[in-house]
BAMINU-39545 format. One record per residue (C-alpha): residue number from 1; residue in three letters; z, y, x. Coordinates in steps of 0.5 Angstrom, whole numbers, plus 500, padded with zeros to 3 digits. Example, Ala and Ser with C-alpha at 12.3 -4.5 7.8 and 13.67 -1.06 7.14 Angstrom:
<recs>
[1 Ala [516 491 525]]
[2 Ser [514 498 527]]
</recs>
This chain:
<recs>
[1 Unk [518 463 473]]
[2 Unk [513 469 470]]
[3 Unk [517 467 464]]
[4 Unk [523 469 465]]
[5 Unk [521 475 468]]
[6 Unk [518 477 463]]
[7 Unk [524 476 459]]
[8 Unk [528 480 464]]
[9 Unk [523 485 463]]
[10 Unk [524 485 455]]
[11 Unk [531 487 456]]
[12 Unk [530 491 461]]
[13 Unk [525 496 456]]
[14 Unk [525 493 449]]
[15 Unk [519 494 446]]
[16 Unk [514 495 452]]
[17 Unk [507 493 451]]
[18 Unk [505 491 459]]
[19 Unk [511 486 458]]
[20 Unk [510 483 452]]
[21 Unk [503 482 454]]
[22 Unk [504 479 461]]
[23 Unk [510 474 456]]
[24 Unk [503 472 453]]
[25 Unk [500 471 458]]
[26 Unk [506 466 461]]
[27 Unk [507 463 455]]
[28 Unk [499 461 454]]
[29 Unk [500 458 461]]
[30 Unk [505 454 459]]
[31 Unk [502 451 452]]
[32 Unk [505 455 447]]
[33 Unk [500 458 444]]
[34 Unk [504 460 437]]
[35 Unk [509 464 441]]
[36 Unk [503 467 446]]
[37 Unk [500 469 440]]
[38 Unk [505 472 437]]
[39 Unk [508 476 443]]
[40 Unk [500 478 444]]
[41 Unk [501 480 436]]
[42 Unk [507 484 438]]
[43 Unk [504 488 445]]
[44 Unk [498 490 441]]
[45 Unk [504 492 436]]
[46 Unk [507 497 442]]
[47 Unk [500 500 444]]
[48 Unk [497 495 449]]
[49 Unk [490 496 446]]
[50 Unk [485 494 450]]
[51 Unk [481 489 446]]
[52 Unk [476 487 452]]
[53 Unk [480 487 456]]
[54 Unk [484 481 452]]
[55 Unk [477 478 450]]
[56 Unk [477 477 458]]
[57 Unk [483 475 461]]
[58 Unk [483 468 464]]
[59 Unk [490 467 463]]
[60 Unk [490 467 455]]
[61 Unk [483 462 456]]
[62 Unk [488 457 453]]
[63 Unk [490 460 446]]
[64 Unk [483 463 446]]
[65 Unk [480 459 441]]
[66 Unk [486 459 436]]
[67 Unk [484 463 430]]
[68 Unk [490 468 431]]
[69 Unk [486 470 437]]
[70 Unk [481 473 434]]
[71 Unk [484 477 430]]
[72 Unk [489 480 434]]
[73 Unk [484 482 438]]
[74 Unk [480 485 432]]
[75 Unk [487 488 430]]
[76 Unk [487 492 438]]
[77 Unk [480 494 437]]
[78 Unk [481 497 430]]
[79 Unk [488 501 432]]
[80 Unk [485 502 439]]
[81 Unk [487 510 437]]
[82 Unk [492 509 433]]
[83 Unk [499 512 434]]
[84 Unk [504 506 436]]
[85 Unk [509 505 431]]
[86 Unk [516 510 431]]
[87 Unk [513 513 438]]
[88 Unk [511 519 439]]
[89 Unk [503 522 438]]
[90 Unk [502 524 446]]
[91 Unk [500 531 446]]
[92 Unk [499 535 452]]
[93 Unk [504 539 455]]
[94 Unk [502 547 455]]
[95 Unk [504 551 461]]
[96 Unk [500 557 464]]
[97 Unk [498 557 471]]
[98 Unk [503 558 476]]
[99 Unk [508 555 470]]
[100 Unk [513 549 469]]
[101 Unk [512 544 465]]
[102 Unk [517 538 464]]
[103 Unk [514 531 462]]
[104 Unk [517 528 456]]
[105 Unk [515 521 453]]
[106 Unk [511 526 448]]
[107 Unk [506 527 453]]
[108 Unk [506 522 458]]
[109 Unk [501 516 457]]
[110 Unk [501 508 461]]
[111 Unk [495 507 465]]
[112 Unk [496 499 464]]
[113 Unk [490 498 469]]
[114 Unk [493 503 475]]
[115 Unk [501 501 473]]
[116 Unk [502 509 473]]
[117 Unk [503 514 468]]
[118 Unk [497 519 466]]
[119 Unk [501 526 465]]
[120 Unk [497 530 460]]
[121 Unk [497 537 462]]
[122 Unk [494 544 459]]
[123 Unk [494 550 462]]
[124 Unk [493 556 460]]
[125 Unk [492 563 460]]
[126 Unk [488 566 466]]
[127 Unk [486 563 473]]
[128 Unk [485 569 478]]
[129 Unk [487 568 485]]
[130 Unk [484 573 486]]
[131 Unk [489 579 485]]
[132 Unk [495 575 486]]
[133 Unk [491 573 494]]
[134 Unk [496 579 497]]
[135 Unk [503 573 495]]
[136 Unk [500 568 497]]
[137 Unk [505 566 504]]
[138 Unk [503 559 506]]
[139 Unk [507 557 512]]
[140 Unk [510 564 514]]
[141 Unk [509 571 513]]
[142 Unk [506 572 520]]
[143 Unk [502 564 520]]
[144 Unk [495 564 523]]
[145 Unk [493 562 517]]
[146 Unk [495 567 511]]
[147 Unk [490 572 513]]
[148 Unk [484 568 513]]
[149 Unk [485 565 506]]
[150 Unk [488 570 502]]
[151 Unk [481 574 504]]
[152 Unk [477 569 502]]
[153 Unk [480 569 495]]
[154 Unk [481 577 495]]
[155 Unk [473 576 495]]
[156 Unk [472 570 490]]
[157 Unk [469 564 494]]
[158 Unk [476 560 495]]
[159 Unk [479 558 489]]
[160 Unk [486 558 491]]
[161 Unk [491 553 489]]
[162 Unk [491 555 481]]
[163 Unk [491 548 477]]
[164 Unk [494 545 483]]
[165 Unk [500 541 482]]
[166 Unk [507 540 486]]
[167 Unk [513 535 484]]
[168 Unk [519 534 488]]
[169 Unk [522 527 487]]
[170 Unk [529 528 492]]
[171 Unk [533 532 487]]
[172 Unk [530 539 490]]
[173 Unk [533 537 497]]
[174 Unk [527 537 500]]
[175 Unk [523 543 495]]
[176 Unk [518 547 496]]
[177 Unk [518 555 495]]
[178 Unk [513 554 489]]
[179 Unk [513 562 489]]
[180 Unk [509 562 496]]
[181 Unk [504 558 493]]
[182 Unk [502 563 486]]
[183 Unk [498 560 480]]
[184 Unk [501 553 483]]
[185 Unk [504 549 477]]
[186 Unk [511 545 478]]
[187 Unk [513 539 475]]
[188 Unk [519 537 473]]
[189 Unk [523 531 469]]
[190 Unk [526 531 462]]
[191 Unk [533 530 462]]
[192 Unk [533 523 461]]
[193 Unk [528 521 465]]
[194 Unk [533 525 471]]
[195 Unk [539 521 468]]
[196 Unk [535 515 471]]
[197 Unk [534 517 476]]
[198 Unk [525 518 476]]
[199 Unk [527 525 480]]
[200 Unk [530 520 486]]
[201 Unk [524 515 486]]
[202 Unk [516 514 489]]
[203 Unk [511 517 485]]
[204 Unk [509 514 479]]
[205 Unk [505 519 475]]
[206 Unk [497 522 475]]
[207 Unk [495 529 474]]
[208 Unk [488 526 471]]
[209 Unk [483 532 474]]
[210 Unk [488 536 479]]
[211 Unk [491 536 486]]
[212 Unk [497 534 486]]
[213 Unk [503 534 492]]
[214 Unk [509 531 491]]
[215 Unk [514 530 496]]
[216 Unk [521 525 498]]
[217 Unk [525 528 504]]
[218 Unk [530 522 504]]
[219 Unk [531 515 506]]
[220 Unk [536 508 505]]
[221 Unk [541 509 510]]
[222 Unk [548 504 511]]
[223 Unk [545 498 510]]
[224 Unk [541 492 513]]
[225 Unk [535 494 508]]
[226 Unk [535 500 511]]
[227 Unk [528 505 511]]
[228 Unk [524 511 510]]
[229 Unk [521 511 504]]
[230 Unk [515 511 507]]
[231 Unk [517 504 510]]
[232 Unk [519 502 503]]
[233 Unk [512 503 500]]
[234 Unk [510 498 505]]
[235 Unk [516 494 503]]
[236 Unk [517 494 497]]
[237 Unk [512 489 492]]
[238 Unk [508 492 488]]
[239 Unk [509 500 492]]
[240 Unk [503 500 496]]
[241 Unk [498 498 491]]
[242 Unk [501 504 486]]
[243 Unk [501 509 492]]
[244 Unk [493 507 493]]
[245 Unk [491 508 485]]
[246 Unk [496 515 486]]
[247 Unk [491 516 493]]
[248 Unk [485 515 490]]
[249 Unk [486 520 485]]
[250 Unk [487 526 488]]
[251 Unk [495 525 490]]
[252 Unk [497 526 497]]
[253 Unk [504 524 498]]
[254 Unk [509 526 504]]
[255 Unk [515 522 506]]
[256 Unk [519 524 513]]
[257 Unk [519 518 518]]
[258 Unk [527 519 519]]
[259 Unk [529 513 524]]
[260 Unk [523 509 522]]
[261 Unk [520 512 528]]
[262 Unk [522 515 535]]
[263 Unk [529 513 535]]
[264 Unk [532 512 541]]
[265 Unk [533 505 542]]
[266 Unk [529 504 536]]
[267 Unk [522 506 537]]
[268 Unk [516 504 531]]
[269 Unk [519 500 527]]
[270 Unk [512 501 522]]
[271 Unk [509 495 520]]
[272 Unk [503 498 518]]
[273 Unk [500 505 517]]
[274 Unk [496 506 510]]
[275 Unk [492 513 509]]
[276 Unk [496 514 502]]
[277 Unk [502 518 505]]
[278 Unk [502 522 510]]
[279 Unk [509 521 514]]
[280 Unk [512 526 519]]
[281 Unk [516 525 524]]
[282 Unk [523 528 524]]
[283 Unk [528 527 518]]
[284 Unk [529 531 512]]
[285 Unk [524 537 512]]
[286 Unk [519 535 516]]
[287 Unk [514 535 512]]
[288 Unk [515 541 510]]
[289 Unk [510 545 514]]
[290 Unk [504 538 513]]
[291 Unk [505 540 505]]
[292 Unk [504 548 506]]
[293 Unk [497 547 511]]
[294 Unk [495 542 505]]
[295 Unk [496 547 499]]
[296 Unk [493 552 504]]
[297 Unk [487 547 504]]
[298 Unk [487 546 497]]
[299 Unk [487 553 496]]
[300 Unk [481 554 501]]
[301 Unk [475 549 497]]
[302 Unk [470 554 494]]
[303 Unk [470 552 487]]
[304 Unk [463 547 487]]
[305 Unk [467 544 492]]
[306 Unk [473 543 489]]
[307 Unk [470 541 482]]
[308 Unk [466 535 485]]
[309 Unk [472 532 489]]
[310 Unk [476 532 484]]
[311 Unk [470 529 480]]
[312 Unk [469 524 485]]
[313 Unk [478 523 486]]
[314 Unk [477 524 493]]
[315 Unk [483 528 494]]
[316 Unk [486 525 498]]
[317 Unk [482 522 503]]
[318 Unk [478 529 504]]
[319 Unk [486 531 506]]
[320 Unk [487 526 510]]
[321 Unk [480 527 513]]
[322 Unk [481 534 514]]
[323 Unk [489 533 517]]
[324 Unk [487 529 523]]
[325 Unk [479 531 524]]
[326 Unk [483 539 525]]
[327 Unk [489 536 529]]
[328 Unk [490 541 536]]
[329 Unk [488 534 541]]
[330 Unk [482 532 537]]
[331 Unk [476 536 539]]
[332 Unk [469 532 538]]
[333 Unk [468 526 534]]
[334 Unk [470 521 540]]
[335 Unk [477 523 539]]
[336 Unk [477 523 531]]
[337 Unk [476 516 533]]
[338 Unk [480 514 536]]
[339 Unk [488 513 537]]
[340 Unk [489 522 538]]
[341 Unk [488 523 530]]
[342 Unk [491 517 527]]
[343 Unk [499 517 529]]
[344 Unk [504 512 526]]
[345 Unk [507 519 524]]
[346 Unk [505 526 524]]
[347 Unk [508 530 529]]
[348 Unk [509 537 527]]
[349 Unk [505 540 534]]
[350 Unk [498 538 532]]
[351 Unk [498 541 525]]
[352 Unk [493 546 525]]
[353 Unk [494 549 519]]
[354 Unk [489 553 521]]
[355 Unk [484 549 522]]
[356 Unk [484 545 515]]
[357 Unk [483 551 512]]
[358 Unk [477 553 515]]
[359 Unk [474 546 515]]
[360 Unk [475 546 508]]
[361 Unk [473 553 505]]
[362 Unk [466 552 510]]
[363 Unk [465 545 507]]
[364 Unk [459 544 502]]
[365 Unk [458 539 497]]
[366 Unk [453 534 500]]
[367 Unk [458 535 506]]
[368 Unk [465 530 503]]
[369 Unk [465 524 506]]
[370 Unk [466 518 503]]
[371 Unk [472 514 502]]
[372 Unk [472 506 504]]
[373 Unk [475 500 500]]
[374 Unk [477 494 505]]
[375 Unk [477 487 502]]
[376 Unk [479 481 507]]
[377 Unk [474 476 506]]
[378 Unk [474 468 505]]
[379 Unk [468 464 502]]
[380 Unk [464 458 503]]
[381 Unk [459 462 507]]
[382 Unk [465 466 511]]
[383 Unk [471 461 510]]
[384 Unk [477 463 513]]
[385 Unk [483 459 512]]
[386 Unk [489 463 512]]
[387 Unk [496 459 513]]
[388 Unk [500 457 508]]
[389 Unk [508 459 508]]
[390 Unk [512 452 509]]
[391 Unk [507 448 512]]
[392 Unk [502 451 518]]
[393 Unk [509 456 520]]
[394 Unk [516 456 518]]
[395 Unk [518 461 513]]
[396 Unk [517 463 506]]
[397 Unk [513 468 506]]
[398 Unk [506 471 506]]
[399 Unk [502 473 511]]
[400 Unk [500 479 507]]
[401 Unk [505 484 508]]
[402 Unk [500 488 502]]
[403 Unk [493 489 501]]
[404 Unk [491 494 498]]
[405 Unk [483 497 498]]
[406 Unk [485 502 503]]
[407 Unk [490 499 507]]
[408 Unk [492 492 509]]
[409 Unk [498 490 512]]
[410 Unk [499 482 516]]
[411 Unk [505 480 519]]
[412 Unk [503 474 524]]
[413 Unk [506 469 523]]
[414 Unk [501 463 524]]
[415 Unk [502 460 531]]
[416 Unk [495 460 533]]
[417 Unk [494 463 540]]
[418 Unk [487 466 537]]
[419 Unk [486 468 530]]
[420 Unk [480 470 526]]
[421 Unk [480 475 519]]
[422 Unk [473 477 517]]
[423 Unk [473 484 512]]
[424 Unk [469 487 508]]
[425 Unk [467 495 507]]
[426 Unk [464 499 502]]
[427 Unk [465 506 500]]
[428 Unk [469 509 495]]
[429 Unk [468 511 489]]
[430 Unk [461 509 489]]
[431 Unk [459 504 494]]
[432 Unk [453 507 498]]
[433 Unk [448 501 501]]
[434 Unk [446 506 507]]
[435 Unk [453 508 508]]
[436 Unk [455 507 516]]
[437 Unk [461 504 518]]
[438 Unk [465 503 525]]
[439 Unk [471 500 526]]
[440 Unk [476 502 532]]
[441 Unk [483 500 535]]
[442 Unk [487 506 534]]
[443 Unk [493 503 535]]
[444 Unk [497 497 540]]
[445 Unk [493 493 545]]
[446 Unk [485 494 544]]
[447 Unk [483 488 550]]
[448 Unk [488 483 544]]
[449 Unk [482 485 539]]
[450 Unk [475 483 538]]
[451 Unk [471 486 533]]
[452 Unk [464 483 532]]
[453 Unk [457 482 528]]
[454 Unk [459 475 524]]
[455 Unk [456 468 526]]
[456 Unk [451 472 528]]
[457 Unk [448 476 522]]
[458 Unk [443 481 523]]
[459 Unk [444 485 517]]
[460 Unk [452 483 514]]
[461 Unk [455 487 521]]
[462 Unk [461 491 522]]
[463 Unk [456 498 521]]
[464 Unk [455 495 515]]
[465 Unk [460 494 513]]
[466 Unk [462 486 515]]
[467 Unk [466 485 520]]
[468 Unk [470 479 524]]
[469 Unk [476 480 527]]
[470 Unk [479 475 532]]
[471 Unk [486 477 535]]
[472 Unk [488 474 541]]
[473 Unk [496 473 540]]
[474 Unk [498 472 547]]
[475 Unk [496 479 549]]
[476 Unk [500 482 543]]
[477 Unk [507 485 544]]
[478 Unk [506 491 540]]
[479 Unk [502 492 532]]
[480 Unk [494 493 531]]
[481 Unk [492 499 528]]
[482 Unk [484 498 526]]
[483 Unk [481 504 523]]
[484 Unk [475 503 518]]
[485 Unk [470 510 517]]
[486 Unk [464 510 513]]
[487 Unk [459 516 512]]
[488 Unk [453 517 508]]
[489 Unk [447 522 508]]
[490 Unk [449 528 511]]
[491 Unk [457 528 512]]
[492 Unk [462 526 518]]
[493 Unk [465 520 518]]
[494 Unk [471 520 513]]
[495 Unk [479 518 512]]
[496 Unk [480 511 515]]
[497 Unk [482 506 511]]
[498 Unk [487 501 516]]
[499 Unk [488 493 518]]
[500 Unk [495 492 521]]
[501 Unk [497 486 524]]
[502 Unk [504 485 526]]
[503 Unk [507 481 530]]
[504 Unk [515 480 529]]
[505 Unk [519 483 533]]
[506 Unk [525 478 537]]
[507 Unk [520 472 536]]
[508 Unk [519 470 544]]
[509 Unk [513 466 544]]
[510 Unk [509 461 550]]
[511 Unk [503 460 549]]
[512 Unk [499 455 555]]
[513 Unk [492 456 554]]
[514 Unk [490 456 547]]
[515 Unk [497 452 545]]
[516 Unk [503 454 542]]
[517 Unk [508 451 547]]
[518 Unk [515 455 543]]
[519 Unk [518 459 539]]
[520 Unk [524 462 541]]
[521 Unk [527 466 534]]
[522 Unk [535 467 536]]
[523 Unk [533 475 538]]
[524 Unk [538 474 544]]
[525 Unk [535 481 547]]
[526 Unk [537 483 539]]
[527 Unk [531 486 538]]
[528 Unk [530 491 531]]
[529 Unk [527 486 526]]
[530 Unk [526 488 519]]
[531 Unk [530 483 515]]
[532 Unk [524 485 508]]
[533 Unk [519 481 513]]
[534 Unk [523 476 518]]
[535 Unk [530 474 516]]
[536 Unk [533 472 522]]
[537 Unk [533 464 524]]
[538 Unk [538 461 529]]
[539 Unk [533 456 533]]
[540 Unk [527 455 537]]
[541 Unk [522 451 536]]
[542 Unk [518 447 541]]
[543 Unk [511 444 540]]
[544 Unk [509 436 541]]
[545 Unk [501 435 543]]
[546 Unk [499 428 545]]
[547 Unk [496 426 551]]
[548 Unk [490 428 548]]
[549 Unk [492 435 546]]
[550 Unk [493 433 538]]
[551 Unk [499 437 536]]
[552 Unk [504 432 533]]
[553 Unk [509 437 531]]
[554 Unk [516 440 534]]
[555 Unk [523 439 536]]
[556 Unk [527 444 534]]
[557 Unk [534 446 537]]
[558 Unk [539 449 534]]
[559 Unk [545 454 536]]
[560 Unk [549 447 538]]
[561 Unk [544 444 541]]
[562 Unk [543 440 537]]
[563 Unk [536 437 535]]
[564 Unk [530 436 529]]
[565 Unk [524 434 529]]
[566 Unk [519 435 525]]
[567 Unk [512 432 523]]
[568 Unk [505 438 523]]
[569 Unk [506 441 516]]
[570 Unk [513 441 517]]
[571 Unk [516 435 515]]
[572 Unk [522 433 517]]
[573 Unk [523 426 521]]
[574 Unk [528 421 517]]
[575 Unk [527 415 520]]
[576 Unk [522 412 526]]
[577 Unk [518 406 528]]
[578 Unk [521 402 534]]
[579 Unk [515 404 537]]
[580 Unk [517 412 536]]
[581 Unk [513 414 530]]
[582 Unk [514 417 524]]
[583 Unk [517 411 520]]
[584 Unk [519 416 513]]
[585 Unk [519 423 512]]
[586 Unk [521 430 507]]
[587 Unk [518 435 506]]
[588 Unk [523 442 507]]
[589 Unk [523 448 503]]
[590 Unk [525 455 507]]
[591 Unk [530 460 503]]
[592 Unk [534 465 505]]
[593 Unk [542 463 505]]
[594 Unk [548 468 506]]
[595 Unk [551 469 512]]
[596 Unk [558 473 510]]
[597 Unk [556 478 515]]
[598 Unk [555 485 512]]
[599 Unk [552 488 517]]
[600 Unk [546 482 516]]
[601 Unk [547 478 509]]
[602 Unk [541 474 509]]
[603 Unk [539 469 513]]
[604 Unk [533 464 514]]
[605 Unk [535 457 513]]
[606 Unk [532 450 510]]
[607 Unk [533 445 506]]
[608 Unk [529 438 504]]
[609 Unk [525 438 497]]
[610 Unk [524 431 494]]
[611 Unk [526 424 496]]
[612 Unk [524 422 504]]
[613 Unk [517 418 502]]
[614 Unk [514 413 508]]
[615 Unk [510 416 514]]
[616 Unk [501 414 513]]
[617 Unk [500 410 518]]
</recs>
C-alpha cells in the first residue's frame, strides 16, 4: 500500500526527494533491496541529504548491508551542500522592512523533519520604529491600545513590529491593512504557486527567526464534508502535526469558526481544541481584531524579550498565553485555569487588546513561560491497552483523531463504561526537570473525569508531569477538554497544551453498572455527526454476558429487524452448535460504502474477511 502511494506521489511532483526517499523505504520493506537503492540513489540525486539520518532509518535496516548503501550514504554526506541537479541555488529573498516579498522556488527550502517549507528572507534598510510610532493604528484610530504602544516605541523600549511578518491564504478576503502596521513585512506567492492554489490553502511555510501571522477567513461549505478550516486541521491527516511544527516556530494562525460553533441547531461541533490556532467566533473577518491585538503585542516586547522568544521558538505559546491570561472575565490565576480563559472559540468581548500589550511590554526574560509537550504513555511499567479498530469496536478507525506534542485528540470509540489514559508532560523547548504542572478539566463534565498520581508513585505525578486519567463514558454526553500547564523558576503557568476526548454525537449508549448493554447508531434524533470521524451505520448493537458476567459478544439488529450475531472481537456466527454455540465463525472488515444519497454519500458497512474457520472449543 505505501508503495503505491508513493507512486502516486511521484507523478504527482516528478522529481521529489521526500517521495523517492519514502519509495525506498517502502520497496526495502517489501524486499527489493536493488530498486530501494536505486530509488534511495535517486532522493539523495534530488536533495534528500541528510546522511545520518538515512544511516538511522529502521525502515532501510533491510538493504543496509548492501554495499550500495554505503555509498549512497557517502555520496549524501559529500553533496550534503551541493545544489541539487537543474534546480535553482536558494538565496534568500531581499525586501526592506515593511516590504513585500514573493516566495519563489529560488528562496524557498524543505524542511524534510518538520514537512514545512523554510522561507529564506533578508531584510534590509533601516528598523526605526521609533519615527514611524505616530502610523502605528492597531485596532481603530481611537483603540485603547494605540496610545500606550506607539509611546513606548516613540521612546524606544518597545521593538514595534519591524521583522514581523504577515500572510494572507484566503485570496485577500479576509487581508489585513498592513499600512496600519508600518515596518510589518507582507508575504505573498509567485504566480505559479497562485495558479495552484497554495494562496487558498493551510499554512505550509516557516520564517525561520520571526514572528509570522497568517490568516484564512474561509470555510468548506455545500457538502457532507463541510467545515471550517480550523476543523479541518484537526480532520485532515497530517494537518494537525504541520500546525503544531508551524506553532512551535513562532507562527500564530487565525481561522474563523464559521458554522463550526454557535449555530442555531448545531451548537460545538469541535472534536477537539489545539493551542496551534486561535479560532473566532463568527464567519469571515472575525478574526480580524484577534490578529491586530496580536500584532500590537508583538510590537510591544522590549528588544531582549522578543530576541529570546524567537530563540527559544516561543512565539506561539507566549501569544496564546498572553491572549487568554489578559481576556476581560479572567482576573486571577484560578480563572486562567480554568474554563474562563480556554473557549472552544474566542468570542471577540473578551479580547483585551489592551491588556496584551501591557503584559507583553512589562514581560522580562526570565519571565517567558514554557511551553508543554504531551505524550500518551503506554509501557511495561504503565500498560495501557489502547483498542483495536475491527476488534474490540465496530469501526475502521483509530481512536486518535491526531497527536501532536501540543495537543491530542481521541474520539471514544471502545465501549468500556471506564477508560484509563496515562500521559506524559514536559516542557518545551528544553524539558525543565523542576518544572511544575497541573492539569484542569476546561471544558464538559469535570465529575466524568479523574486525574490522578499513577499506581501510587510519589515522584512520577500529574505535578510532575505524569499523569492517569480515567474517564467515566457514562457521564459523558458532551467533549473533555483537559489543559496541561507547566511553569519554571520565576514564571506564571504558561500556554496550555490540550487532551480531548470526544464521544460520537448520535451513538445512544446504556450502560448497566460497569457493562455496556447497547449501542443504538441509527441517529434517529439526527443528531450532527461528522462523517470524517463516524460514518453513519444502520444498526444497534446489544451485548450478551453470561451468567457469570463474561461478555460473550452481541446481536445486532438491523433497520428490517433483522438479526446478526457476533462473537468478542467481532467475528461474526456462521454456524452454531446444537447446544447454541459457536460451531464456525468469519472475522468482519469495516469500510465505507456509497450510499447514492448526495447530501450523505458514505456509509459504514461490513463484509467478511477470509474463509469461516471452526470456533475454539
Amino acid at each position: 500500500m505505501m508503495e503505491k502511494v508513493c507512486r502516486e506521489g511521484i507523478k504527482l511532483i516528478p522529481g521529489d526527494a521526500t517521495w523517492h526517499y519514502n519509495l525506498a523505504c517502502a520497496l526495502s520493506h517489501n524486499s527489493t533491496p536493488q530498486a530501494a537503492l536505486d530509488e534511495l540513489s535517486r532522493a539523495v540525486d534530488f536533495g534528500f541529504r541528510d546522511a545520518n539520518a538515512i544511516e538511522k532509518d529502521n525502515d532501510l535496516a533491510k538493504i543496509r548491508n548492501e554495499p550500495r548503501f554505503a555509498e549512497i550514504v557517502d555520496k549524501a554526506r559529500k553533496t550534503a551542500r551541493s545544489p541539487v541537479f537543474d534546480r535553482p541555488v536558494p538565496e534568500a529573498a531581499l525586501v526592506r522592512f515593511g516590504g513585500t516579498a514573493t516566495l519563489t522556488e529560488t528562496n524557498v527550502v524543505w524542511d524534510f523533519d518538520a514537512g514545512l517549507f523554510n522561507a529564506l528572507i533578508k531584510l534590509t534598510g533601516e528598523n526605526a520604529p521609533s519615527s514611524l510610532a505616530d502610523r502605528f493604528s492597531f485596532s481603530k484610530p481611537d483603540a485603547p491600545e494605540r496610545p500606550y504602544v506607539s509611546a513606548w516605541i516613540s521612546e524606544g523600549t518597545a521593538s514595534g513590529n519591524g521583522g514581523d511578518i504577515y500572510m494572507n491564504l484566503d485570496k485577500g478576503h479576509s487581508s489585513l491593512n498592513v499600512s496600519d502596521f508600518p515596518l510589518l513585512t507582507t508575504i505573498r506567492l509567485e504566480p505559479a504557486a497562485v495558479q495552484r492554489g497554495l494562496d487558498l490553502n493551510h499554512p505550509f511555510m516557516v520564517f525561520p527567526g520571526r514572528f509570522a501571522i497568517m490568516n484564512a477567513s474561509r470555510a468548506r461549505i455545500n457538502t457532507p464534508l463541510w467545515r471550517s478550516m480550523a476543523r479541518e486541521s484537526m480532520t485532515e491527516p497530517g494537518l494537525a502535526m504541520r500546525m503544531h511544527n508551524l506553532y512551535m516556530n513562532n507562527q500564530i494562525v487565525f481561522f474563523p469558526a464559521n458554522k463550526d460553533f454557535g449555530v442555531e441547531g448545531i451548537g460545538d461541533v469541535f472534536p477537539a481544541v489545539a493551542p496551534f490556532q486561535v479560532v473566532s467566533k463568527g464567519a469571515s473577518w472575525s478574526d480580524q481584531p484577534f490578529m491586530r491585538a496580536v500584532l500590537a503585542t508583538t510590537a510591544s516586547f522590549r528588544r531582549p524579550v522578543k530576541e529570546m522568544i524567537l530563540r527559544r521558538r516561543l512565539g506561539g505559546p507566549t501569544i496564546q498565553w498572553l491572549l487568554r491570561r489578559t481576556m476581560k472575565n479572567v482576573k486571577r490565576e484560578s480563572d486562567y485555569l480554568s474554563h474562563k480563559a480556554h473557549p472552544t472559540v474566542f468570542d471577540v468581548k473578551m479580547l483585551d487588546a489592551k491588556a496584551m500589550a501591557e503584559r507583553a511590554h512589562e514581560l522580562k526574560p526570565n519571565e517567558i513561560p514554557p511551553a508543554v509537550g504531551l505524550a500518551p504513555v503506554n509501557s511495561r511499567l504503565f500498560p495501557i491497552r489502547f483498542p483495536i479498530p475491527g476488534i474490540d469496536y465496530s469501526d475502521a478507525m483509530s481512536e486518535f483523531l491526531f497527536s501532536t506534542p501540543t495537543a491530542i485528540g481521541m474520539i471514544l470509540r471502545g465501549p468500556d463504561a471506564e477508560r484509563s489514559f496515562m500521559f506524559n508532560a514536559r516542557t518545551l523547548p528544553e524539558n525543565d526537570p523542576e518544572a511544575t504542572f497541573t492539569w484542569h478539566v476546561v471544558h464538559g463534565p469535570a465529575d466524568a473525569v479523574k486525574i490522578s498520581t499513577p499506581l501510587g508513585e510519589t515522584v512520577n505525578d500529574p505535578a510532575h508531569g505524569l499523569a492517569q486519567v480515567i474517564i467515566d463514558r457514562r457521564k459523558l454526553s458532551e467533549r473533555i477538554d483537559i489543559a496541561v500547564f507547566a511553569k519554571t523558576h520565576g514564571t506564571e503557568y504558561g500556554a496550555p497544551s490540550m487532551i480531548s476526548f470526544y464521544p460520537i454525537p448520535g451513538e445512544k449508549r446504556v450502560y448497566d453498572d460497569k457493562r455496556l448493554v447497547s449501542i443504538d447508531y441509527f441517529n434517529a434524533d439526527n443528531v450532527y455527526c461528522d462523517p470524517i470521524i463516524a460514518l453513519p451505520r444502520r444498526w444497534k448493537d446489544t451485548y450478551n454476558y453470561s451468567k457469570h458476567g463474561a461478555l460473550l459478544g452481541f446481536t445486532r439488529t438491523n433497520g428490517a429487524g433483522d438479526s446478526t450475531e457476533f462473537k468478542t472481537h467481532n467475528e461474526r456466527i456462521v454456524e452454531k452448535n446444537a447446544n447454541g454455540s459457536p460451531k464456525t465463525l468469519v472475522r468482519v472488515k469495516y469500510i465505507a460504502r456509497k450510499t447514492g444519497e448526495p447530501h450523505m454519500p458514505f456509509e459504514l458497512t461490513y463484509i467478511d474477511d477470509g474463509a469461516p474457520y471452526a470456533a475454539a472449543k
